[in-house]
N, C-alpha and C positions, 0 to 999 in steps of 0.2 A: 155429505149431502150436496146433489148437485143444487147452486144458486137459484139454479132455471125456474128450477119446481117453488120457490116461496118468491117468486120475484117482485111480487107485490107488496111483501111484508119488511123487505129491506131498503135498508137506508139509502139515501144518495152516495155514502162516503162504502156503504157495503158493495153497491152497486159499481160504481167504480175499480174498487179490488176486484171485484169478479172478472174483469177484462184487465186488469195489468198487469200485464209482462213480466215488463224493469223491475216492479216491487216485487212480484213474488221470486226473481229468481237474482239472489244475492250479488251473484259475479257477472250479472249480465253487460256491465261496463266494459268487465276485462275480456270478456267470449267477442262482444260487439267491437273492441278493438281491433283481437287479435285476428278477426274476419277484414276487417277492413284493410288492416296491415298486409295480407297474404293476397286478398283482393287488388293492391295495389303492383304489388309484385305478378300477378300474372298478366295483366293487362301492361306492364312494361315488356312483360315477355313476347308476349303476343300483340305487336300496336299497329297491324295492318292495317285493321275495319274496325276503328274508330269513331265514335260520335259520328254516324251516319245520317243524317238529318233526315225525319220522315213525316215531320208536320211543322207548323210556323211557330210554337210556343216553344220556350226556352229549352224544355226535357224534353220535348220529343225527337229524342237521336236514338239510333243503336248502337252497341257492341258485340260487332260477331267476330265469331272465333272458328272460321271454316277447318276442315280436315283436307288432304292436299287429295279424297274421291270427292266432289260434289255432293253425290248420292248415296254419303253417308246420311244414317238418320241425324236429325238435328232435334235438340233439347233448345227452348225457350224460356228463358226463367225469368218470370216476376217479381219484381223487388217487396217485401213488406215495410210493415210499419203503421199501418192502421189508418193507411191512404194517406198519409198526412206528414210522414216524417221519410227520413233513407233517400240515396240514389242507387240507381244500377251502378254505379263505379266502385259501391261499398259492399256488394257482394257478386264480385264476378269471379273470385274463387271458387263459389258454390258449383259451378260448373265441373270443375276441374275432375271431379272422378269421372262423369261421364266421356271428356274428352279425351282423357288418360285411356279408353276405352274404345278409342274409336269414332265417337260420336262429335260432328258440328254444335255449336253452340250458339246460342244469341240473347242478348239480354236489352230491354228494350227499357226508355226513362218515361214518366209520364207526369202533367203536372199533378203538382199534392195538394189537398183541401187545405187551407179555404178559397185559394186561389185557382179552385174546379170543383165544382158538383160531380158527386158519384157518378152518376147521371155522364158528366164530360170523361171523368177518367176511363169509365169502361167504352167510351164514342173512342178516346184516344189508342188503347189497347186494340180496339179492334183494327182502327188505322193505320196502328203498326204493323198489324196482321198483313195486312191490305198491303204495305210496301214490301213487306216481307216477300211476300209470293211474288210481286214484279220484281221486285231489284236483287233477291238472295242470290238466283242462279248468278249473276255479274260477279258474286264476293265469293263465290263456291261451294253455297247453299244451293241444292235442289234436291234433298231428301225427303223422306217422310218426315212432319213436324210434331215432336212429345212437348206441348203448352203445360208449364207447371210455375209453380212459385209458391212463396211460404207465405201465412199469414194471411194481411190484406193481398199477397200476390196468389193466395189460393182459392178466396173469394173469386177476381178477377181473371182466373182459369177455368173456375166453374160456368161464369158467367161466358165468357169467350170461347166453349167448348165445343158452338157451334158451326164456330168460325171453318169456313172453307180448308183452309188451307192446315187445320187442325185434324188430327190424325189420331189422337188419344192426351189424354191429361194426366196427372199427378198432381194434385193438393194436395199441399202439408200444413197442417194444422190452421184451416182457414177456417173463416168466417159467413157462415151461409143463412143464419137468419139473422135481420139486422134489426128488425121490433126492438129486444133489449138494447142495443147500441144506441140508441137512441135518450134513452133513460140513464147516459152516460156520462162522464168526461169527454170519447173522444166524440162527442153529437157537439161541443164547443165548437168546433172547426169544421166538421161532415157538412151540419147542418140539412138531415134528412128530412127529404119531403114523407108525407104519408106514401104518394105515386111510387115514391123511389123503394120505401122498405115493400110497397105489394109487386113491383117487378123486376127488382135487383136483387130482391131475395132468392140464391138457387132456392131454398127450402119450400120456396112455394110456384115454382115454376115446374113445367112438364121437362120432365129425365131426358135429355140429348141421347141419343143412340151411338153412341160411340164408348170407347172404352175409359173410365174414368178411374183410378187410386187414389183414396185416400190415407194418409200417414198422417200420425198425432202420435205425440210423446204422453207416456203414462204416465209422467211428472208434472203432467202440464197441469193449467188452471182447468177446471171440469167444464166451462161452455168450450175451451179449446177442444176438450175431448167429445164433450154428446153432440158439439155440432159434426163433428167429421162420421162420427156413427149414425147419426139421423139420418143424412142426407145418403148418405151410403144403404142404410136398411130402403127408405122411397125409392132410389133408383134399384134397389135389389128386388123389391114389392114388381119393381115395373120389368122386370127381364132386363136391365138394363148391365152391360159387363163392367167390370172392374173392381179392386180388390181392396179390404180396409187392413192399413198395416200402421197395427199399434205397436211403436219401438220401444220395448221394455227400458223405462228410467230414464228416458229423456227427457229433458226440459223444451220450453219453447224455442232457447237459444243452442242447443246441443242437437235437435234434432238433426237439425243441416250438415251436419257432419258427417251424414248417413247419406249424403247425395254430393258432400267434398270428397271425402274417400273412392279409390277405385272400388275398395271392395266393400262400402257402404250398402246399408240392406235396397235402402231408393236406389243410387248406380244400381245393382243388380238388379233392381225390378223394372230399370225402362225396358229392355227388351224383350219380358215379357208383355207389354202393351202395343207390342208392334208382332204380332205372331206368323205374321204371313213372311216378314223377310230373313 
């Protein structure tokens, strides 16, 4: 049974479990290492466009990882953690299938609650945006832009899907109504306004016209899963394009490996979100 549906009748310590991660999936230490580990290894690989600075708070730098065409497409990726925890330098492997492929890369930092309101992370993300499109073509960025990220980085692609310089998206297993987060552990440190859960919520915002995927593991915790279907049925109600891709048996920390891989089911579905080139 999904939580969603009795949400009223459980616990604080139920409610809780319904959004964690780390608890439900055993080895998430050892996945969450060994990302960090191989993450560190590409970015030694690749240390040209580095900690790019794009606003005056501590995280706001990039890491891109141009292709030697400019006007390669370029992938964007979000860091998760539940707004609150992770840097981009801990998963800048995630990239790695796409660029294996051809594809620019860029991973952007931003700060983490409680030392930023929702509210600031997603003003920051867009920011990024914002330098992105002035300063990419300099680093050999000037393709069409795939805005994606896991978790809280698939919330904050939904939300930035608008963004100019955005082209299509990819969330994977994010967080799109935030009401029960609220009624949580990570609401200690969020600390959501009411204003914030009625307009930070994609779930209850109007559908972007652009082209939008979602991906969620079948292993996952079930708001992992019925938020990525919900939000995907609304913008499918609205004509609105992109594809829901549930990866058989994945967990929340295994999914990503399906967007490290060249031949990951995510790598092979950016290019279908770009269909004109």
């Amino acid at each position: 049974m999904n939580p969603l549906t009795v949400w009223g009748t459980l616990s604080r310590a139920e409610r809780d479990a319904a959004y964690n991660n780390s608890a439900h999936v055993a080895d998430s230490p050892v996945l969450n290492a060994a990302r960090e580990v191989a993450s560190s290894v590409f970015r030694t690989t690749n240390p040209l466009h580095l900690d790019l600075r794009y606003g005056k708070r501590e995280r706001n730098t990039w890491d891109l990882f141009p292709q030697p065409n400019p006007d390669a497409p370029c992938i964007v990726f979000i860091h998760g953690g539940y707004w609150q925890r992770n840097s981009k330098e801990q998963f800048s492997n995630l990239i790695a299938g796409p660029y294996a492929r051809g594809w620019s890369a860029g991973l952007m930092g931003y700060t983490l609650a409680p030392d930023a309101s929702l509210t600031e992370i997603v003003a920051e993300i867009r920011a990024s945006l914002d330098w992105l499109a002035a300063h990419g073509p300099a680093h050999g960025i000037d393709g069409p832009v795939v805005l994606s990220g896991w978790s809280a980085g698939g919330h904050l692609t939904a939300m930035c899907l608008d963004h100019p310089l955005v082209r299509a998206g990819l969330a994977i297993s994010g967080v799109f109504e935030l009401g029960p987060v609220r009624d949580t552990y990570l609401n200690d440190k969020l600390r959501l306004t009411e204003a914030e859960i009625a307009t930070l919520s994609p779930m209850r915002l109007p559908p972007v016209n652009k082209p939008l995927a979602f991906a969620y593991g079948t292993a996952e915790l079930p708001p992992l899963q019925s938020d990525s279907r919900d939000l995907h049925a609304i913008r499918a109600a609205a004509h609105r394009p992109g594809a829901l891709i549930p990866v058989p048996g994945a967990n929340h920390f295994t999914i990503v490996h399906e967007l490290r891989d060249a031949d990951g089911i995510l790598t092979r579905h950016l290019p279908l979100l770009l269909p004109d080139r």
